[in-house]
C-alpha positions in Angstrom: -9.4 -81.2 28.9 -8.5 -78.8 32.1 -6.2 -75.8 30.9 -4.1 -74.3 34.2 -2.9 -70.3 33.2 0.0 -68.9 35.0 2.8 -66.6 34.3 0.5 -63.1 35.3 1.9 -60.3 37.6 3.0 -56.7 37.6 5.1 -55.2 35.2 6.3 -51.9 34.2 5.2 -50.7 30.5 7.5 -51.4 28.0 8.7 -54.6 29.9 8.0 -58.3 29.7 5.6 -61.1 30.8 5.5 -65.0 29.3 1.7 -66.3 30.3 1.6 -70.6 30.5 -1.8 -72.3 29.7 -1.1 -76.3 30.8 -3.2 -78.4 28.9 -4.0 -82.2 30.9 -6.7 -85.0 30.2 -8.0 -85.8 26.8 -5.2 -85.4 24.7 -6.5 -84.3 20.9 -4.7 -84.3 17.8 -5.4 -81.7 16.3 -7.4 -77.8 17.7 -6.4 -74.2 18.6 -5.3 -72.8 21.7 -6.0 -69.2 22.4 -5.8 -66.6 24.9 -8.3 -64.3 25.4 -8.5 -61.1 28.0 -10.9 -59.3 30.5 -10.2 -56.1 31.5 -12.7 -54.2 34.8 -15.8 -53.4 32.9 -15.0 -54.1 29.8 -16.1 -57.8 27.8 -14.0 -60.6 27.4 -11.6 -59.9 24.2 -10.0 -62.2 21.9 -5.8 -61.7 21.8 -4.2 -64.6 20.4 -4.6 -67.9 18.9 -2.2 -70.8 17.3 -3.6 -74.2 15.4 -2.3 -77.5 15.5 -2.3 -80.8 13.8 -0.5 -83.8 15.1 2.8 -82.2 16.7 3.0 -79.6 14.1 1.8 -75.9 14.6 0.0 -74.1 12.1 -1.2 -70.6 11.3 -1.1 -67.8 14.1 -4.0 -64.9 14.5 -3.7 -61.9 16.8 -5.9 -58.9 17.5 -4.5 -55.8 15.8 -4.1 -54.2 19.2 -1.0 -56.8 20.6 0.4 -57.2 16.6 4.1 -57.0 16.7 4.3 -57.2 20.4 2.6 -60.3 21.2 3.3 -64.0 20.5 1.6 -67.2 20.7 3.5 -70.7 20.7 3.2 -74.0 21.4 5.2 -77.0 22.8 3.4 -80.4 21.9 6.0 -82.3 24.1 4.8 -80.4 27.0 1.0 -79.9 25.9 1.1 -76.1 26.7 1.0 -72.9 25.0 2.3 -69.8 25.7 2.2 -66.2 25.0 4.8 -64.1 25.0 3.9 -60.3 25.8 7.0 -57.7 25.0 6.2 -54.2 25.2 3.4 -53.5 27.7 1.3 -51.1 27.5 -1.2 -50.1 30.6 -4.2 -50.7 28.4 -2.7 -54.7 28.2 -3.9 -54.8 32.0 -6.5 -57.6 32.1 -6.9 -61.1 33.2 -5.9 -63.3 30.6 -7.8 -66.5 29.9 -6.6 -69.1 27.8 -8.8 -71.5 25.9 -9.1 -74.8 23.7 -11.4 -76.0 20.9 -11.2 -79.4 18.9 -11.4 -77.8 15.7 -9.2 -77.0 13.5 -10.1 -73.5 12.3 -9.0 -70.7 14.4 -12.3 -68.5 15.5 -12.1 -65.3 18.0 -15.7 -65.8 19.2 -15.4 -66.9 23.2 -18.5 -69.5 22.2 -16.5 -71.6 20.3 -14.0 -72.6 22.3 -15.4 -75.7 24.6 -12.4 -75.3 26.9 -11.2 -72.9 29.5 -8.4 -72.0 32.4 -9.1 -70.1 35.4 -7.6 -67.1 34.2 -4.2 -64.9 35.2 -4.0 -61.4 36.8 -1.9 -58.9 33.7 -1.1 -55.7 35.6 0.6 -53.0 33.4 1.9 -49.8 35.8 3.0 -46.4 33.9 
């Protein structure tokens, strides 16, 4: 499975950004996707993550720190996930990674994902 991220850039806070994460290759019925997020010097940080079986999505998971502002979905006609970031803050500024595992249960440990994209720049300006 190869993941392709996009949708990163510079944004004001309070605005707007939608992140992509293209799934292609071994199609599987039934995993998570998640995004995850680096920011300079700090470790790699869990955000986000949505389950699926089949075509059908399942249960959602977010850090506390993007709760209410953040949004993961998926669109199993177009194998890609997305997250949808509303009101930025500086400390969102990161690159954003997004990653797959086959299993079902949704885990914020980086380990257990066997998948990953190539990351997207976040830049949040105040």
């Amino acid at each position: 499975v190869q993941l392709q991220a996009s949708g990163g850039g510079l944004v004001q806070a309070g605005g707007s950004l939608r992140l992509s994460c293209a799934a292609s290759g071994r199609t599987v019925s039934r995993g998570v996707m998640a995004w995850f997020r680096q920011a300079p010097g700090k470790e790699r940080e869990f955000v986000a993550a949505l389950n699926w079986i089949g075509g059908s999505g399942g249960d959602t998971r977010y850090a506390d720190s993007v709760k209410e502002r953040f949004t993961i979905s998926k669109d199993s006609a177009k194998n890609t996930a997305y997250l949808q970031m509303d009101s930025l803050k500086p400390e969102d500024t990161a690159v954003y990674y997004c990653a797959a595992r086959n299993n079902w249960v949704i885990s914020t440990i980086l380990s257990h994902y066997n998948y990953w994209g190539q990351g997207t720049q976040v830049t949040v300006s105040s």
